[in-house]
N, C-alpha and C positions, 0 to 999 in steps of 0.2 A: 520367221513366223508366217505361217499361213494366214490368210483372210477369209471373209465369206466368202469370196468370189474365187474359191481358187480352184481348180478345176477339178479336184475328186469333189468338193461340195456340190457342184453342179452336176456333176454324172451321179452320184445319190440321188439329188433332188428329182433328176429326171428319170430313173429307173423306178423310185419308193414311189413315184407317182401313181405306179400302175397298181389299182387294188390287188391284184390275185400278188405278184413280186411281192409286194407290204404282206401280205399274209403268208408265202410261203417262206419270207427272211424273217417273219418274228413264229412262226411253229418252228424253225431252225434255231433262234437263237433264244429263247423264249425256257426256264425250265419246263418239264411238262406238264408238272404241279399247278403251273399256273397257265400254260397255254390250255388249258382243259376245261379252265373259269369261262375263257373265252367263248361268246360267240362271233369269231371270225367274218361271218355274215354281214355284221355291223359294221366290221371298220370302215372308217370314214375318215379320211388327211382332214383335217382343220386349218383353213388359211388363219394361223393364228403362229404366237411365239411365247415361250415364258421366259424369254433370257432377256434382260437390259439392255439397253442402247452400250452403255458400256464394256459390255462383253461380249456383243456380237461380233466385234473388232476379233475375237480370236478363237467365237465357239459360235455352232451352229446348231439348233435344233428343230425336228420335225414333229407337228404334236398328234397325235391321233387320238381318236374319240372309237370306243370300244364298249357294246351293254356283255352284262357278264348273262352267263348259259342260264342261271337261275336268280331269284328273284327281281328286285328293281333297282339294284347298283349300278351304277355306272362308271364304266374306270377309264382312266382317259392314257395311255397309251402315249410316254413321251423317249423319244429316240432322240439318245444327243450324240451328234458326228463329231467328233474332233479328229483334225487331219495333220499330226503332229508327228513330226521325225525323231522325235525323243519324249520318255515318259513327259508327264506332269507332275512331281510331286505335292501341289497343292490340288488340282482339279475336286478331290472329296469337298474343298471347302465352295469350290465353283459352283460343282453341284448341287449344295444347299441351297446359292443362291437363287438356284434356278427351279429347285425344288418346290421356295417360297413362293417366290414370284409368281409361279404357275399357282398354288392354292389362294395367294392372294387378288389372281386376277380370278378365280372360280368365284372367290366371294363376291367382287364386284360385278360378277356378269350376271351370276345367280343363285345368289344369297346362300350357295351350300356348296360344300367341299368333296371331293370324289378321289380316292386312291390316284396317285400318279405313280407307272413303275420308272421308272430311268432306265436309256439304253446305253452304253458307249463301247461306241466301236472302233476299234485302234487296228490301223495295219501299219505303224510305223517297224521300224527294223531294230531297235536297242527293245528287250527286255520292260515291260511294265506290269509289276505285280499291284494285284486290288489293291486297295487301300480304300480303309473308311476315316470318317474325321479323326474318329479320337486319337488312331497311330499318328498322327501330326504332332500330338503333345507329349513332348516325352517327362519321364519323371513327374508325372503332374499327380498331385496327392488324390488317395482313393474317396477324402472327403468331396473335392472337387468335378471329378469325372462323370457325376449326376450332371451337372451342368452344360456337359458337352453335348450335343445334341448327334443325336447318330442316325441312322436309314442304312437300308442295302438298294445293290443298283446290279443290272445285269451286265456284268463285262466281257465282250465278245471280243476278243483278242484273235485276228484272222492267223496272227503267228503259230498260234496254241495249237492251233486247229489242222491236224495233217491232212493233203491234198485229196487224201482216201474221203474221205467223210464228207470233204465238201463235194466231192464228183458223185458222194450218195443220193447227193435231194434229187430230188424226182425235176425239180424246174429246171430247165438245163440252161436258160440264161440267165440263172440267179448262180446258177455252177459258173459258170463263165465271167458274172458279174465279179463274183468271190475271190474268184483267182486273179482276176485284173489286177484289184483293189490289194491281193496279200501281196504281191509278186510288184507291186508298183515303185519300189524304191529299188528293189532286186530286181536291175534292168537286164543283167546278163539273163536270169533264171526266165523271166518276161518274155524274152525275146522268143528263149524256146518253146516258149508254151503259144505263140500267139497262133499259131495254125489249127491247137486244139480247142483254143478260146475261140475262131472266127467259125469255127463249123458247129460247135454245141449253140451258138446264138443264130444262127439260120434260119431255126423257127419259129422265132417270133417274129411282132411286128416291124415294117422297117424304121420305125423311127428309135424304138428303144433299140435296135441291133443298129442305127447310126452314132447314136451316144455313145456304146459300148466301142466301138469302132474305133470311132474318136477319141475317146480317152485315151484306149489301150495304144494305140496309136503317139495318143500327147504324152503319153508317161514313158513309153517305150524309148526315147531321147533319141530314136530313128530319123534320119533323115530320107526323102523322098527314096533316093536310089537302097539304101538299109530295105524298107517296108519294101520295094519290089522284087530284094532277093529274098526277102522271106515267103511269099507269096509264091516262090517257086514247090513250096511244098506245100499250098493249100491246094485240098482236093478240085479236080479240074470244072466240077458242078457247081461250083461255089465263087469260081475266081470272077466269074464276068461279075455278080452283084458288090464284092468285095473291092474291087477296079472304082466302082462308081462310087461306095464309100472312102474311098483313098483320093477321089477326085474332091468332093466336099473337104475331106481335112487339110489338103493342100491348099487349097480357096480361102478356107476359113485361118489358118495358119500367116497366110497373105495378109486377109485383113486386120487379123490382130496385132501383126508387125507395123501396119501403115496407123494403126489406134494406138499401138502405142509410142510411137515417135511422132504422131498428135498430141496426146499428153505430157510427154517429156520435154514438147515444145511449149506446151503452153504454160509448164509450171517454171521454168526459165523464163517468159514474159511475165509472169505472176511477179515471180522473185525480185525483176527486173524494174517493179514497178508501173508497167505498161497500164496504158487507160485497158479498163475491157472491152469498152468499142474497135478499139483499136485492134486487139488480140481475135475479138468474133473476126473483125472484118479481113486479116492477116489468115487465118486458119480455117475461116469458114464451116464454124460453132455458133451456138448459142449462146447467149451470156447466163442460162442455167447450166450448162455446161462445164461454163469458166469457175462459175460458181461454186460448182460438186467437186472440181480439182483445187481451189483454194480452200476450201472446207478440210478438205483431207491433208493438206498441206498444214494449215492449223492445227491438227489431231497429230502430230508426228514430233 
């Protein structure tokens, strides 16, 4: 099971951050019918969430705020990431609850309620066909099926989607972003592609083309020496800034190994029953620190 923090949620977070990316990934995924409601002008990320404390453990969403092209509706734009290596077959019913949550928290912010679309986007590798609630109950009598409460949601399946189309969009590091993300469990397929992905991301800024980097890099299951014979076939214009982003992920690869045999240590002291003074003072932590890994420890 994936977490918030797992590394395709992070490289989302940090690509969708960019307003024009947010717009040119929802007029791609978006039918047209309703991308045409839009005035894209307005999108705006909301540091906001409509999903529970409880289900963040295994789903992520991003909410945007969106005025429609004509009169004074307002429709709030919500993109839910789930980073899962195999279907869901309940997610229809997650989805409601996230559905609610969002129009429940509308009322409490501002006394009235505004269309929410749902996004989900899947690049796992098994097969995931729509589903809406009511296929969850089978046999269930036709007096009862008023009762089940229903909605449509947009599902962007990267699998569905042949390579052709994605290398159509005009954004060429949302093309690049795309392929990362289909191609991310299919490391052999990855691999070959990663010379075409680091030069379509060239022109943008270098922070979104280090994310990108990084990722493809962290999903790639490359090791240092891997990633430098690949780099034999990246065009020669491009290798010195690529070099530099291969020096960051190797860095940062570094520190996550020594953080997480920081936490592995400390939840063996946890276990262990160790004072917390003790464990700050042994691993040179915080005792908010010791805290947030005993917390999780508890949730498990």
């Amino acid at each position: 099971m994936t977490t918030i923090a797992s590394i395709h949620d992070k490289f989302l977070r940090a690509i969708l951050a960019d307003k024009q990316i947010a717009i040119d990934y929802f007029r791609a995924c978006l039918p047209k019918n309703v991308a045409d409601l839009l005035d894209f002008s307005t999108l705006t990320q909301l540091p906001d969430t409509y999903i529970s404390k409880a289900l963040r453990k295994t789903v992520s969403d991003i909410v945007y705020f969106c005025r429609a092209k004509v009169g004074r509706q307002e429709l709030k734009i919500s993109l839910l990431l789930e980073h899962k290596s195999k279907s869901e077959k309940f997610m229809p019913a997650q989805l409601g609850s996230y559905i609610y949550s969002g129009y429940l928290k509308q009322i409490a912010q501002d006394k009235t309620v505004s269309p929410i679309i749902p996004v989900l986007l899947y690049h796992g590798k098994e097969r995931w066909f729509y589903r809406t609630l009511a296929t969850l109950f089978k046999d269930l009598s036709e007096d009862l099926r008023p009762f089940i409460p229903n909605y449509d949601y947009i599902y962007h399946d990267l699998g569905e989607i042949p390579d052709e189309q994605i290398r159509a969009l005009e954004n060429k590091f949302l093309q690049a972003s795309l392929l990362a993300l289909k191609y991310s469990q299919l490391k052999k397929r990855l691999r070959s592609l990663i010379p075409a992905i680091l030069s379509l991301a060239m022109e943008t800024q270098q922070n979104l083309r280090t994310s990108l980097f990084v990722y493809t890099f962290g999903v790639s299951g490359l090791k240092e020496d891997g990633i430098n014979g690949i780099l034999e076939d990246v065009p020669a214009n491009i290798k010195h800034t690529v070099m530099n982003t291969l020096d960051i992920f190797v860095e940062k690869g570094k520190k996550i190994g020594l953080q997480e045999k920081t936490e592995k240590a400390i939840r063996n002291m946890i276990l262990e029953d160790l004072p917390v003074a003790l464990i700050c003072r042994i691993q040179e932590v915080t005792p908010a620190y010791v805290a947030r890994i005993r917390e999780e420890l508890g949730e498990k």
